[in-house]
C-alpha positions, 0 to 999 in steps of 0.5 A: 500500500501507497504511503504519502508522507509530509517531509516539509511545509513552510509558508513563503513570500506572498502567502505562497505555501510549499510542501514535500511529499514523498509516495512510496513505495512504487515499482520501478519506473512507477515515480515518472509515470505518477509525477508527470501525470500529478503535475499536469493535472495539479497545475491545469485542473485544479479550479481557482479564483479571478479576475476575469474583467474591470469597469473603471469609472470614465474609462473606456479602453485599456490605452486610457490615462486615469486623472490623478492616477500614477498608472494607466490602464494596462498597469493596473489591469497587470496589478489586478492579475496578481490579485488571489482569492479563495471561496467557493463561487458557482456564477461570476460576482461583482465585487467594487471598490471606491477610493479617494486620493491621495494614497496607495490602492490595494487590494484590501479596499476592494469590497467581497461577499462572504464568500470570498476572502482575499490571500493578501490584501497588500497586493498593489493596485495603483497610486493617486497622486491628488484627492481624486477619486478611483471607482472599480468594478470587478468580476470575479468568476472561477476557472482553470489553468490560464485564460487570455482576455481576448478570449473573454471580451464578448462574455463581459458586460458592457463597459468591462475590460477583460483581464487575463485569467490566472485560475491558478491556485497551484503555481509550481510543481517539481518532482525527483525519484530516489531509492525508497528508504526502508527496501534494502535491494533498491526495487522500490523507488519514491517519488518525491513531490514538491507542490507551491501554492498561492495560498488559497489552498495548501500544497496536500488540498491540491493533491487531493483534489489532483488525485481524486480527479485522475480517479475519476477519470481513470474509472470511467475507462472500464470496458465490459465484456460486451464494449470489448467484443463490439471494440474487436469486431470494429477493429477487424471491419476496420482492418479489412476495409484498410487491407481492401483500400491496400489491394486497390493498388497491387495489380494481378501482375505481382501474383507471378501467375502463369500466362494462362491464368492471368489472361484468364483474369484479365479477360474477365477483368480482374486486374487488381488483388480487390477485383479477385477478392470479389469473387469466390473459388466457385465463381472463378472456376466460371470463368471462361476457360479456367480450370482447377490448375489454373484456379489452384495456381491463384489459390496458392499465390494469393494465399503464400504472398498476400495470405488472403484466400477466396470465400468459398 
């Protein structure tokens, strides 16, 4: 049985948690096999938090200048990107935030539901230079992986600007395989598995949730009895149909027939393999002035070269 162990956890700059885990023990060639699998599901699959689009008060497109603001649009639409969340949300929400100048804007001012709690509220926003006022709207909605704003434009409400998407909550994975330490022979490995987070779930709630994933899908791939009969019968029509399509272009010339059956086969128009799989031994003893030695020299040839034979 599988033994997942914690060698360290710590927590790191902005809220980032990392973890150490070792699996064991696995069967040789197992750790790869399990690690590649995990850090492909840990860092694409995994849902997250964002922000996905922004209403700035008076502005109309990422290339505009905010009065009184030390940054433009695009600036701070890249500060918003670095903004974490954790909760649980089953629609996009609209969260707001109204600040007045001068003073530094961060992501503590920014007005949640319950439902959300922010990882760390002194992300940067933006500066105001003078006691002007910065009016926000964002909206916030779940998701996986990375999604570019261009993407998003026609699914935000008029007036938003979009914003790319880190859903990311785990944001690295890095794995190494060493000798599983209590097998004295060197048969067994372990996988030694290091996770960082960004804070809205830990390192171990992440391979949890990868695992029970991969569980999931891996399950559905049973095939019963029946699937794997009809699957074979497909595979063998499949097969055949590809063989015929082959036969379509070898002609009867490289079966090395003697002069008399293969004038026998092109006067009845037989000049390929699949034109001579059409018929059966029966019908090829029809044709005119073919007989038994002719039709066994046929037999023969299209059996040892090709291994077909005629239906009977």
């Amino acid at each position: 049985m599988l033994q997942v162990q914690c060698l360290e956890s710590k927590a790191q700059k902005n809220n980032y948690l990392f973890s150490r885990f070792s699996v064991g023990p696995l069967n040789k060639g197992q750790g790869v096999t399990i690690g590649n699998t995990l850090r492909r599901v840990l860092l694409s699959n995994i849902k997250g938090l964002a922000i996905i689009g922004v209403r700035i008060a008076g502005v109309n497109h990422e290339f505009s200048t905010i009065p009184d603001v030390k940054e433009d649009v695009i600036e701070i639409l890249l500060n918003l990107k670095q903004i974490n969340f954790k909760g649980n949300v089953s629609t996009p929400i609209i969260a707001r935030l109204m600040y007045k100048g001068p003073g530094i804007v961060t992501a503590k001012e920014i007005e949640l539901p319950e439902s959300i709690k922010l990882i760390e509220p002194r992300q940067y926003i933006a500066s105001l230079t003078k006691e002007g006022n910065l009016e926000m709207e964002f909206l916030i909605d779940a998701g996986e992986g990375y999604s570019i704003s261009d993407k998003k434009i026609t699914k935000l409400p008029l007036g938003f600007l979009s914003v790319d998407a880190v859903f990311m909550p785990v944001r690295k994975v890095n794995f190494f395989i060493e000798t599983y330490k209590d097998n004295v022979s060197s048969d067994f490995e372990s996988l030694i598995l290091d996770v960082s987070t960004d804070g809205s779930i830990t390192p171990g709630e992440a391979i949890n949730s990868a695992s029970e994933l991969l569980e999931n899908i891996f399950s559905s791939l049973q095939i019963t009895t029946s699937d794997s009969k009809l699957m074979s019968s497909q595979e063998e029509e499949k097969k055949d149909d590809n063989q015929d399509e082959e036969f379509d272009k070898v002609p009867i010339e490289e079966m090395e027939l003697s002069v008399r059956a293969y004038n026998c086969l092109k006067r009845a128009h037989v000049h390929t393999l699949a034109d001579l799989l059409k018929y059966s031994q029966e019908d090829l003893l029809e044709f005119k002035n073919f007989g038994k030695k002719s039709a066994d020299e046929v037999f023969e040839s299209l059996e040892s070269r090709f291994g077909k034979t005629l239906r009977k």
